[in-house]
Structures are given as C-alpha cells and as structure tokens.
N, C-alpha and C positions, 0 to 999 in steps of 0.2 A: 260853928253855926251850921245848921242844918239847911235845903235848897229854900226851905219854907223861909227860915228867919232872915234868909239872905233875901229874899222878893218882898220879905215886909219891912225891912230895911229901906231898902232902895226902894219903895212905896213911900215911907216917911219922908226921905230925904229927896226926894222930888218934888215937895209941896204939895200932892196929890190929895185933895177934900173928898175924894168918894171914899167909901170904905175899904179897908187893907183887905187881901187874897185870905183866904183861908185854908186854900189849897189848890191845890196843879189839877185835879179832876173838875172836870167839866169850868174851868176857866172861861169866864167871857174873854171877848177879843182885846180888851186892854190889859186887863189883866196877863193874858197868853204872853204880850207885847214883851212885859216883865218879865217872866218865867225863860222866856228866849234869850234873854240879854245877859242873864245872868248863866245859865247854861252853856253860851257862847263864850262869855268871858273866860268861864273855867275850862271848855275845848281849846280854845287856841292858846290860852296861858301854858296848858300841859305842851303841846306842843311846839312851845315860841322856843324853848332851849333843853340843853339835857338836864333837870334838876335831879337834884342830890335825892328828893322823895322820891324820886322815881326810875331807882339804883335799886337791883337784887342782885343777890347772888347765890348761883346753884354751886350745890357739893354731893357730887351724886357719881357714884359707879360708872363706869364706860362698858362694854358690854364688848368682850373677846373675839374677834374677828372682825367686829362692825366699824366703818369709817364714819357713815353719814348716819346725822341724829337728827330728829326734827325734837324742836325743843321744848315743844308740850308731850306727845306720844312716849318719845323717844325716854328724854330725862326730866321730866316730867316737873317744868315749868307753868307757873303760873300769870298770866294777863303779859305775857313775852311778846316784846314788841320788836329788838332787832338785839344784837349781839353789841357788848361795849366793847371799843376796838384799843387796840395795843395802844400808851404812851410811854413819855419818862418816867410814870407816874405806875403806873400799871401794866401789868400781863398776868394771862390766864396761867395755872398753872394745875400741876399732875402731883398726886400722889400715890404711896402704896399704903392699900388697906390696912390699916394700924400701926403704920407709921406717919402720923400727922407732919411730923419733921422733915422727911423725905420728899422738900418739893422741888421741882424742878419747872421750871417755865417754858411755855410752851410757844413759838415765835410766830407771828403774824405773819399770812404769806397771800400774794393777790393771785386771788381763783386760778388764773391762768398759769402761772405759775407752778402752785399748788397741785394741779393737774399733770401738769407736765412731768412735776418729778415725782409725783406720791398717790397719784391714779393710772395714768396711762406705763406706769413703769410696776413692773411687779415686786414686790420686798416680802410679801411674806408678814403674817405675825410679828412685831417687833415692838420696841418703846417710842411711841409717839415722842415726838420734838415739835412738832408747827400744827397747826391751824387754820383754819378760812372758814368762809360761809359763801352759801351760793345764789345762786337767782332768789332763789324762794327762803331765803335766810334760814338752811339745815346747816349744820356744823359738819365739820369735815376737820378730821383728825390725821396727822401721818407723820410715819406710817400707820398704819391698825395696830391695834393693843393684841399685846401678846398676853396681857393679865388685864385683870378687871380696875383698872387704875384708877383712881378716883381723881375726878373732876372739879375745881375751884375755878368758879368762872362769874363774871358779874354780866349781866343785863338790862336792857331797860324796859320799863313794864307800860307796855299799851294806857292809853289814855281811857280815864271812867267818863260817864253820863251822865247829869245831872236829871233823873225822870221823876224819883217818887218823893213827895213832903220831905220824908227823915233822910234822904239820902244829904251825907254829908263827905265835902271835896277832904281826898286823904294828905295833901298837902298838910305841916305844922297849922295850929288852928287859929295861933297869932296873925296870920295874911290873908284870915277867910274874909275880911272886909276890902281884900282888894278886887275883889270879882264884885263887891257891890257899885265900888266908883268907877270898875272900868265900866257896869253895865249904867251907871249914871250917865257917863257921858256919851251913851247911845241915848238914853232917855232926852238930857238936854238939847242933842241933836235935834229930835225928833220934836220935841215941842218946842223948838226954835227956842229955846233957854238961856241967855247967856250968861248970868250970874249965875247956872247954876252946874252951868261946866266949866264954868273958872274952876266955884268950889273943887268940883269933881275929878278936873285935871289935877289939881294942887294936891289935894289928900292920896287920890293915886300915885303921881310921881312919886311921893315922899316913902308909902308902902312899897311900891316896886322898888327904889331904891335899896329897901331892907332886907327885901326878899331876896334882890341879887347876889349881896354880900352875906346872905346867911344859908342860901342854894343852891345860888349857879356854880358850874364847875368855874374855878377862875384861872386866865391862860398861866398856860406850864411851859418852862422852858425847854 
C-alpha cells in the first residue's frame, strides 16, 4: 500500500463522515493530522530496531594504500546509515579479486584501540585483519591493503520518508497495515475514542507481533 492508501485507510477505520484525502498536496488541517500519523508511524517503526529490510551488503574493491573509507564517496554505498558490528553470527570479511573462496575475516577492534596499533604505529602496505569506524562512521581497515582486496561487509540503511501519494514503505508489504493502526491509535487519542483504540491496539499488537518474528534480528547467543 502506497502513503495515499494507507491515509484512506486509517480515514475509513476512524469512523470519519467527511470525505476521504485524495492526496498529501495542499491537505486541509485534518486531513494534514492523518498524513502525520502515518508518516510518524513509519519513522519511528524504521528506527524502533535493526530490521532485517533494513540489512545491505557491500562487496566492493578497497583501494591500495587507503585505510579510512566514507561509505557513500568512498565504496559507494547507498541510504547508509551506520556499519553492522561483529557477532557469533557475523563478521565482515576480505577477499582477493577472483578468488570469491579466499575469505578471510576481518576482527572488530574499538577506535581506540584501533588507533593505537594500526594508525599511530607504522606497518606499511600489508593484509588487513581488523576493522572499526570512527566518530563520523568512516571505516577504518588495518593494516592498509597492500592489494585491491575486495570488501564483504553488511550495513544498515538510513530510514525513508513518507512525502509524496505513491510513495510506498520498503518494509515486506504484508505489515504495510501496521503503520495504519499504529497511526489509528494516535487518531483515537485525539478524538478521545475509546472503542476505537481498543480496536487499534488489538490489530496492532497482533501485526507487530508478526513483524518481529519474521524481521527483527532475534537474540544470539
């Protein structure tokens, strides 16, 4: 469902007798009301956890000499929002150009650290082993790549906007109806509603519930 169907939605299911929105341009102020709620729903859902839609992964060249990458410029990421960090589960890892087999992983190290043995110490060209990122989330390799080593690394991707009618949430399109109930129960708030955020609570829980278990990452041991 598109930003549009989701505000005529959550128009319907409000009880609402004036006429549904027909679009986000030039909105009157109740109408606005809607377009907000649902917009907000989808901002702070992208941000409430790491979701699995919201998982990339670059496989890109590292560049001979260079330690620090910014990860749009540099290796040329897309809506990159911070680095995914080591678990049991995962590490970044390194290989050599046409040999996809050839991986070796690369170990998570904290900045300071990092600094202390593979910046402020000189080594020269060599095969990267570790990893970090820094204030401003640049990647930082070390030692520096002696070869053009190729890069397998996952990320997370910055949160979208809900602005124009067709834009539609990149989220699986099974859960596009939980941004309508979470924005219902802003609605029912506001018009002091209370059967109609029972409703909106209950259909919500039951969506987020499904959403969890089919998105969120789930704890690792």
């Amino acid at each position: 469902m598109n930003y549009l169907q989701l505000v005529q939605r959550l128009h319907r299911e409000s009880g609402r007798s004036t006429a549904a929105p027909t679009t986000v341009v030039g909105a009157n102020e109740r109408h606005a009301r809607l377009f907000d709620w649902v917009a907000d729903a989808w901002r702070n859902l992208q941000i409430e956890r790491e979701w699995r839609w919201m998982r990339n992964t670059l496989d890109v060249a590292l560049t001979v000499g260079q330690q620090t990458y910014n990860a749009t410029s540099d290796l040329g990421a897309t809506r990159f929002r911070r680095w995914r960090l080591d678990d049991d589960t995962y590490n970044p890892y390194l290989y050599i150009s046409g040999s996809p087999n050839s991986l070796w992983p690369l170990q998570y190290t904290q900045l300071d650290e990092f600094r202390e043995l593979y910046v402020y110490r000189t080594w020269g060209n060599s095969t990267p082993v570790a990893w970090t990122f820094d204030e401003t989330n640049q990647l930082l390799v070390g030692p520096q790549p002696a070869l053009a080593y190729k890069l397998r690394q996952e990320f997370w991707k910055e949160p979208t906007e809900l602005a124009a009618d067709a834009d539609e949430p990149d989220m699986p399109s099974e859960f596009h109806l939980l941004l309508m109930w979470t924005a219902l129960e802003e609605v029912a708030k506001f018009d002091a509603a209370p059967e109609v955020l029972a409703r909106a609570e209950k259909n919500r829980a039951g969506m987020a519930h499904k959403l969890l278990m089919d998105q969120a990452r789930l704890p690792h041991k």
